[in-house]
Every structure is written in C-alpha cells, then in structure tokens.
Wavefront OBJ file of the C-alpha trace (Angstrom):
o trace
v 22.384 -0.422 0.971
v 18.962 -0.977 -0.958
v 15.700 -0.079 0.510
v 12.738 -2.140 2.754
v 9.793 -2.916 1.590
v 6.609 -1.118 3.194
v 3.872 -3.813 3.825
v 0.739 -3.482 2.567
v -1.497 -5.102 5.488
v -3.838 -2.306 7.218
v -2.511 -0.520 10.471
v -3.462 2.124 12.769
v -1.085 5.121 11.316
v 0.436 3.629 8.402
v 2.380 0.542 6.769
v 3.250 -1.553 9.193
v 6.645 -2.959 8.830
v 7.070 -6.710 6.910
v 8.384 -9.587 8.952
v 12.259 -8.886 6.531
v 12.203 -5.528 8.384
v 11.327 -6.254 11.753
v 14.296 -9.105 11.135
v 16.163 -6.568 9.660
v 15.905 -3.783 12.405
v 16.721 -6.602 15.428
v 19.581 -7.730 13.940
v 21.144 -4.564 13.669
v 20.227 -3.321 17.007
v 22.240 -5.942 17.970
v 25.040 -4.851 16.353
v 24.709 -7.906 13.584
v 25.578 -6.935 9.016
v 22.370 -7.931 7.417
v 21.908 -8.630 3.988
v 18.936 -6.941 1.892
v 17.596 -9.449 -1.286
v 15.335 -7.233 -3.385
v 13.580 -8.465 -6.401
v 14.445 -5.936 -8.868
v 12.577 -7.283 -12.339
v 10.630 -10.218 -13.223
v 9.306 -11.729 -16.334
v 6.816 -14.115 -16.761
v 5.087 -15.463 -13.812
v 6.803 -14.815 -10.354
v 4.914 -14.993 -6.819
v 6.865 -11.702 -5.358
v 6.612 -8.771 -7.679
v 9.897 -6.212 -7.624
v 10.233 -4.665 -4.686
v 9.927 -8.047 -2.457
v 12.712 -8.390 -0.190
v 14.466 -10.936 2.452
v 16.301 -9.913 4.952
v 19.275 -12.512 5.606
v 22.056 -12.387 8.507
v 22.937 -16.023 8.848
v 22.603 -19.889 6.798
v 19.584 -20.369 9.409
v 18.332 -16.933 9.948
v 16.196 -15.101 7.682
v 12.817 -13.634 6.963
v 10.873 -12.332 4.053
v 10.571 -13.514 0.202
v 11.449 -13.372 -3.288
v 10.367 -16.250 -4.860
v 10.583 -19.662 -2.385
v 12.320 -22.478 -3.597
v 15.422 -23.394 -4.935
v 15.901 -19.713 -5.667
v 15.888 -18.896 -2.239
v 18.482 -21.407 -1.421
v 21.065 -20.129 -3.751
v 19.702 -16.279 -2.457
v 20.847 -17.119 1.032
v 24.169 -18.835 0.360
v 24.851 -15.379 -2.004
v 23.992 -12.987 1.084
v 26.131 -14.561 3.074
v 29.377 -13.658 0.599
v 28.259 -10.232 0.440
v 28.065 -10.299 4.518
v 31.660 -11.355 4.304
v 32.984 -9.049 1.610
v 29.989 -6.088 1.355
v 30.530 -6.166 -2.291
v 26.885 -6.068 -3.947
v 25.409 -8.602 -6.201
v 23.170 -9.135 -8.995
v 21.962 -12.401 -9.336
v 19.460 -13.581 -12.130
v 17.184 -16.929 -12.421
v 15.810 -18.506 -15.685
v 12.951 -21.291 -14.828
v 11.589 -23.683 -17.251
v 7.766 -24.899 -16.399
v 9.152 -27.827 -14.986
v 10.811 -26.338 -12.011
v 8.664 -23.353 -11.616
v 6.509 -24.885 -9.195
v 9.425 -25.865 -7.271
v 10.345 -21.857 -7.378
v 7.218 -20.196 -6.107
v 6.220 -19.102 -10.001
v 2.975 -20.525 -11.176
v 4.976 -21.034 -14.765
v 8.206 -20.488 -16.216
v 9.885 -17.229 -15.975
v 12.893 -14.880 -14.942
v 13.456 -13.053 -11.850
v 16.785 -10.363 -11.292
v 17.649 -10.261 -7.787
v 19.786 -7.592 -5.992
v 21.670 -8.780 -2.554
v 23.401 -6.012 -0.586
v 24.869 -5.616 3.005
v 23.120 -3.262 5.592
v 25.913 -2.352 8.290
v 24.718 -1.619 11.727
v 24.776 1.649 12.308
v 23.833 3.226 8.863
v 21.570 0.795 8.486
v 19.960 1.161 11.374
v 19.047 5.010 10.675
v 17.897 4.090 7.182
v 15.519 1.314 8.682
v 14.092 4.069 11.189
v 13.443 6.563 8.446
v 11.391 4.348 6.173
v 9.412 3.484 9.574
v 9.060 7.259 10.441
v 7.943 7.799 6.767
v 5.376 4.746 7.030
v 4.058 6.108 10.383
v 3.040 9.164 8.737
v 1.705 7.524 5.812
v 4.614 10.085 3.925
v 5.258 8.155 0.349
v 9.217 7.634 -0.534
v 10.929 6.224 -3.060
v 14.453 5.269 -2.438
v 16.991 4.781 -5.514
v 19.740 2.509 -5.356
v 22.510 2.982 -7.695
v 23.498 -0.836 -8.381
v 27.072 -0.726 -9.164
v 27.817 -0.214 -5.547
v 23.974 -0.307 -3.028
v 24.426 3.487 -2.820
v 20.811 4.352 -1.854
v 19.202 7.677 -1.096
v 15.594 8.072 0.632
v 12.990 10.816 -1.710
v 10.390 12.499 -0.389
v 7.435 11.375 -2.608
v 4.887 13.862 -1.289
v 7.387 16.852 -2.250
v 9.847 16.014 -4.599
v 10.393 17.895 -7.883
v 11.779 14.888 -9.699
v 9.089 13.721 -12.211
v 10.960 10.011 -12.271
v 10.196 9.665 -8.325
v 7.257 11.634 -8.774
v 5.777 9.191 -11.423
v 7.229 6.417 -9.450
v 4.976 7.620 -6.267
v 2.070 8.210 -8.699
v 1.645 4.302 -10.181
v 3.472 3.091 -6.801
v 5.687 1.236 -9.103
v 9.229 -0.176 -8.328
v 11.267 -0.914 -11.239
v 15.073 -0.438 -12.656
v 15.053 2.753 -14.533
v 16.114 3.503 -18.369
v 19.716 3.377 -17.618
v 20.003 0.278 -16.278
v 21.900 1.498 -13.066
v 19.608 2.522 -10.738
v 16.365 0.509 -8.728
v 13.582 2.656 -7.839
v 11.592 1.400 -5.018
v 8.263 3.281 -4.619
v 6.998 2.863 -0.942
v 3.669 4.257 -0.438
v 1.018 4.003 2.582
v -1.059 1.095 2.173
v -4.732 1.890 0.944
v -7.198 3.596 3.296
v -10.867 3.141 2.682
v -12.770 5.543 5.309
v -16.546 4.579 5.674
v -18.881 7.431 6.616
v -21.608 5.658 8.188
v -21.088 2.349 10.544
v -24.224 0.648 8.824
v -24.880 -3.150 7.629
v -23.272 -2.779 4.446
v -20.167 -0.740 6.410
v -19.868 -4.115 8.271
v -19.545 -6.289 5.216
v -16.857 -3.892 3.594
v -15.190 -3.170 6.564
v -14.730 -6.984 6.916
v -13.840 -7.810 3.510
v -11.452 -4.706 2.844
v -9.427 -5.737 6.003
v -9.065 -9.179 4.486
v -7.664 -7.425 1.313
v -5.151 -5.568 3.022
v -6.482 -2.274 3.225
v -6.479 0.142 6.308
v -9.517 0.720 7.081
v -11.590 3.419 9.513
v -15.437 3.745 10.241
v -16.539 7.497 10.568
v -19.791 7.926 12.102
v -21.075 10.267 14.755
v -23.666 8.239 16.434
v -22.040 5.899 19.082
v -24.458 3.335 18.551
v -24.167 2.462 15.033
v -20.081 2.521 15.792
v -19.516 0.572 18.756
v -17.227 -1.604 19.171
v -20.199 -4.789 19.258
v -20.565 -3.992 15.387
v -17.249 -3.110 14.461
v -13.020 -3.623 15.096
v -12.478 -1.232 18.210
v -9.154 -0.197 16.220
v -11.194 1.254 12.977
v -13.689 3.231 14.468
v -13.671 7.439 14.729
v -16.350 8.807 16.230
v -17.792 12.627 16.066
v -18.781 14.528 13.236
v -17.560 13.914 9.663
v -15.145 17.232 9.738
v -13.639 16.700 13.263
v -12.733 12.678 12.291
v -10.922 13.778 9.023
v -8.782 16.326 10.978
v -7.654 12.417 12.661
v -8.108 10.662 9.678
v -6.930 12.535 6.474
v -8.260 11.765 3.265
v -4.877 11.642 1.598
v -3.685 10.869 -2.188
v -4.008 6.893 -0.896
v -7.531 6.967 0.507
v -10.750 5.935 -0.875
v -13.870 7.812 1.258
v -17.133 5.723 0.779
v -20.201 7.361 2.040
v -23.220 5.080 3.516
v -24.629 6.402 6.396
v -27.679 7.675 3.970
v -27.957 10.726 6.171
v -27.502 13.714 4.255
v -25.936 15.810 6.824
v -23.539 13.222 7.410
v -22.821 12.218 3.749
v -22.845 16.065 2.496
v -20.199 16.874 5.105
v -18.029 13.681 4.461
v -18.190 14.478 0.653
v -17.406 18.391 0.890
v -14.240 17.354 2.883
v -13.512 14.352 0.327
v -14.178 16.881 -3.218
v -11.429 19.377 -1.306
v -8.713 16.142 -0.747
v -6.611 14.418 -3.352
v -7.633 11.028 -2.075
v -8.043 8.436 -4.571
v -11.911 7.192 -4.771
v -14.790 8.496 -3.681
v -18.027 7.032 -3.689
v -22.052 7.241 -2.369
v -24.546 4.915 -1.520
v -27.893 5.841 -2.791
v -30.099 5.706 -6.039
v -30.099 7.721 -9.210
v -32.940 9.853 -8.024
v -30.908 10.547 -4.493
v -27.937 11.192 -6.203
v -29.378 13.288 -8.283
v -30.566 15.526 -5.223
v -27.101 15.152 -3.644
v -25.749 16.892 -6.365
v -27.756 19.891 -6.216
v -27.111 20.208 -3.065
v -23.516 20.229 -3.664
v -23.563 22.631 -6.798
v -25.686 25.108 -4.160
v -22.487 24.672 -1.827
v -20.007 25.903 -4.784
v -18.813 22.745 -6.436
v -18.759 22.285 -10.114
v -20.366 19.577 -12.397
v -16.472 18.164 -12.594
v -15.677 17.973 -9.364
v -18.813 16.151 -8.434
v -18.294 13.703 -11.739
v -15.722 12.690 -8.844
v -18.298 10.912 -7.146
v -18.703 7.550 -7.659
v -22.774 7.083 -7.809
v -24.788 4.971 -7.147
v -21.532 3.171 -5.389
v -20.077 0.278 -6.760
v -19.649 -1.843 -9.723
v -23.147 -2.567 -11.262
v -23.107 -6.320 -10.916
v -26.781 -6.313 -10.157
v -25.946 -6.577 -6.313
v -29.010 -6.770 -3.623
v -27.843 -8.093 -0.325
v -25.319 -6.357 1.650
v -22.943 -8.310 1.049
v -23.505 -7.976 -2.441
v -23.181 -4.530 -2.416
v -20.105 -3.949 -0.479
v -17.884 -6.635 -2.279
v -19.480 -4.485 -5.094
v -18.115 -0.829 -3.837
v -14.643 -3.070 -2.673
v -13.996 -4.219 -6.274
v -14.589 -1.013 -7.405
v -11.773 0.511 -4.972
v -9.393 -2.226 -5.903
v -9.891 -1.035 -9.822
v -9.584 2.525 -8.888
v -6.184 1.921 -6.816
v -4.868 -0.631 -9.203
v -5.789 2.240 -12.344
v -2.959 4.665 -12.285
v -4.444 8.362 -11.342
v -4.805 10.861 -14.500
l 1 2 3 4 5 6 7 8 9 10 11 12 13 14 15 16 17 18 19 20 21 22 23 24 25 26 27 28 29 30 31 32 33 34 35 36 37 38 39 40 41 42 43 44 45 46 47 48 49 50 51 52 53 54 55 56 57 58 59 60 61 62 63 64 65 66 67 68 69 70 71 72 73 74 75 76 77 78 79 80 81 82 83 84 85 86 87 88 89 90 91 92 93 94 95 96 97 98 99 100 101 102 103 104 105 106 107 108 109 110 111 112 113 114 115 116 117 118 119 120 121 122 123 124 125 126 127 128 129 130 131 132 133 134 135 136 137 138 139 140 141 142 143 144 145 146 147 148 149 150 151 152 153 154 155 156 157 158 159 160 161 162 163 164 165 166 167 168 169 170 171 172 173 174 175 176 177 178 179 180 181 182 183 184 185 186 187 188 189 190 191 192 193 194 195 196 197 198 199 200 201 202 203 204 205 206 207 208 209 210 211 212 213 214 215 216 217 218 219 220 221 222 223 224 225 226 227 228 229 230 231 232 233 234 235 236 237 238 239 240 241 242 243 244 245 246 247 248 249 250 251 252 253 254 255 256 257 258 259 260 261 262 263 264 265 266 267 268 269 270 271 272 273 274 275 276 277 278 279 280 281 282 283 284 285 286 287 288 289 290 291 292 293 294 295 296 297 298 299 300 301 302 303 304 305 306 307 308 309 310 311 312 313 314 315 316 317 318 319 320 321 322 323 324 325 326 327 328 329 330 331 332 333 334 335 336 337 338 339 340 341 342
C-alpha cells in the first residue's frame, strides 16, 4: 500500500480529504482493489509535485493527478495490471519540450511514479487513519518501502525518528538516501487565525481562503464578527483565551493580530508567544509596537521571544489601502510557511 495525499484546501477541523481519496475510500467500501499512483520524484518542471496521487479502480474510473496527459494514460493502463496481479510498480517518464505541454509540465522534465494496489479491507483502515489524523490536524508521515508497497503510518507530532521528524518539519515528501523507501509528509493545511474581525481581516480572510489556507476570525465583539462581514464557518467568538482553547495555535498556524485593541491583541499574543505556531504578526506602527512590547516584557517575556513578532505586520511594500495591507501580511505568511522553521 502507499499513502493518500492530505489536501491542502481550508476546512473546519483539518485537511479535508482530495477528490483520489474520497474515490479511494468509496470504492473500497464497496468492497472494490484500488490502485494508489503517487508521484514519488520529479525533475524539471512537473504540474504535481511528489506526493500527488490518483486513485484508479477501473479503464473509466479514476480521480486525482500526477501529471495529465499522455502520462496519465499509460498511469491508468499500469494500475490496472497491478489490480490484477498486486505486484507494485515503478514507472518513470522522460519529456522533451515538445510534448511537455501535452503532459501537464510547463517544460521538459522527468517524473518517477509509484502504482500500488489498496485491498479492501486493509485499505480501508489505512484510509480512515489518515482521515482521523487530518481531523485532528495530527501531522504523519507514512513510509513505503518500494520493493513491495509495505507502508507504515508515523506519528509526526511524537515521533523520535529525526528522518520523519525532519520530514514533518519542511512538510517534504521525497524517496530517502537509500533509494527504497518514499516518505510522504502529511501535515494540516495552514491556519491563519485573525484576532480582530476588522476591514483589513475581511480582505485577508478573503484572499487567504483563495490560497488554500484554513482560516478563523477571533474576535469578541459580535458585531465586528457576524456572519454579514464574514464566512459563518470561520468565525469564533468570545475572548482571545477561551477561542484558542477551540482553535489551537499549533506548529501549522500563523496568528495575525488586528483588532488594534490592546486588551484583545495583548491576550491573543501572550497565548501565541506560549504556542509553537508558525507566524505571528501585529498590526500597528513602530511607535505602537514599541509600547506593545513593554507591555509584554512587564508580563515576563523576553526581548527574543517578542523578536517573534512580526511588526509592523507585513511585507513593507509601501501598502495603504486595506487591501494593500492584507495581501501584504498574506505574502508574508506564505514566505514564512514556505521557509523551513529553524
């Protein structure tokens, strides 16, 4: 067996599962082999980084991607022998520019793909697990020894491995130094919590849905979030500390302050310095930061633990508007997730 991919499109509790697994899971709940295609390396260009996967169970039935194209033609036809015989395969592409196009890759490249059978029952339960994982926005990695699709699932969050623990860490999927094994690093999408449901919360809340990221609005005054202003789905109401106890800021969540209330913000950011989550950031000038932080040394916290804070928010592209300013603080988020942590 080889592993599922964990899509990266926002949800309520955690990765939501891609259309290959949803595929996946109905075709073995009704009793139905399913083949797994996992993109296991690429070189070059290639539209479906390693760790994309199809899920195939018949010449007409399949969902998911690893490249489109011609490649995907020749993917299905292989799934369908290693239905039949449940031996594993391998298979690898080499695409000049002329064909790329034709292939899903913007330019020539190569692409390794790995095709292996999911049975019914055991791969049912596997299925289930990576879903109970995502729901709980638990990291795994799951390693699948490629001589034979043995796969075992690794708790990311706990594990004393440092390979699956530096997998988790850069959320990167890859064939290891040996050659023999594919480790698939599944971790929760990207949160971005908002303290404050203001104008510029509406503008990131909008564009960091659009991006993929799961994103909540934290604010404890009903009329600023309301469901007129904001998705229904996003918003947690009550004070900063009781809506972290629903929402935790975990190793995958970016906490941008903006209500420009300092209760509000002081509380958010106390709870955010004492979290591993990813990003943190404040709206407000030089001069207000500058209060903030002595505020924040009188509470305890040391000059490099509030060097955490991202302030004044955002990338200084001379934004003014709201708009400006929250595709500002989004593109700074997007560099701090795609930046491995220290």
């Amino acid at each position: 067996m080889t592993d599922l991919q964990a899509d990266q499109v926002a949800s309520k509790t955690g990765a939501p599962p891609t259309d290959a697994r949803v595929a996946a899971r109905a075709w073995l709940e009704a009793g139905r082999p399913v083949a797994i295609a996992t993109v296991i390396e690429t070189w070059g260009s290639a539209a479906v980084r390693a760790g994309g996967q199809m899920a195939i169970a018949g010449m007409d039935e399949f969902q998911g991607s690893v490249s489109g194209g011609p490649v995907e033609a020749d993917v299905i036809a292989a799934a369908l022998d290693v239905i039949k015989t449940g031996e594993p395969q391998t298979l690898s592409y080499g695409i000049d520019d002329e064909t790329a196009q034709r292939a899903g890759l913007a330019c020539g490249g190569k692409i390794r793909i790995y095709v292996s059978r999911f049975d019914p029952k055991t791969g049912l339960e596997f299925i289930r697990r990576l879903d109970e994982a995502a729901a709980n926005r638990t990291p795994v990695v799951v390693t699948t020894r490629l001589s034979d699709g043995a796969s075992e699932i690794h708790d990311g969050a706990t594990t004393a491995d440092p390979a699956i623990a530096e997998a988790v860490r850069r959320t990167r999927s890859a064939v290891d130094k040996s050659g023999e094994m594919f480790v698939h690093a599944l971790t929760p999408p990207p949160r971005i919590i908002i303290v404050g449901a203001t104008h510029i919360a509406q503008h990131l809340a909008t564009m960091a849905t659009a991006a993929g990221y799961d994103v909540k609005i934290l604010d404890p005054r009903t009329s600023f979030a309301n469901p007129a202003r904001f998705d229904a789905s996003q918003i947690v109401t009550g004070s900063p500390k009781e809506a972290f106890e629903k929402t935790p800021a975990d190793p995958f969540t970016a906490v941008v302050t903006l209500s420009h209330v300092d209760q509000i913000d002081d509380e958010a950011l106390t709870i955010a310095l004492n979290s591993p989550c990813r990003y943190i950031g404040s709206l407000g000038s030089k001069r207000t930061h500058a209060k903030r932080v002595e505020r924040l040394k009188t509470a305890g916290f040391t000059d490099a633990a509030i060097a955490r804070i991202n302030a004044p928010v955002g990338l200084d592209i001379k934004a003014e508007t709201p708009g400006e300013i929250a595709t500002s603080i989004l593109a700074q988020i997007i560099s701090a997730f795609r930046k491995a942590p220290e």
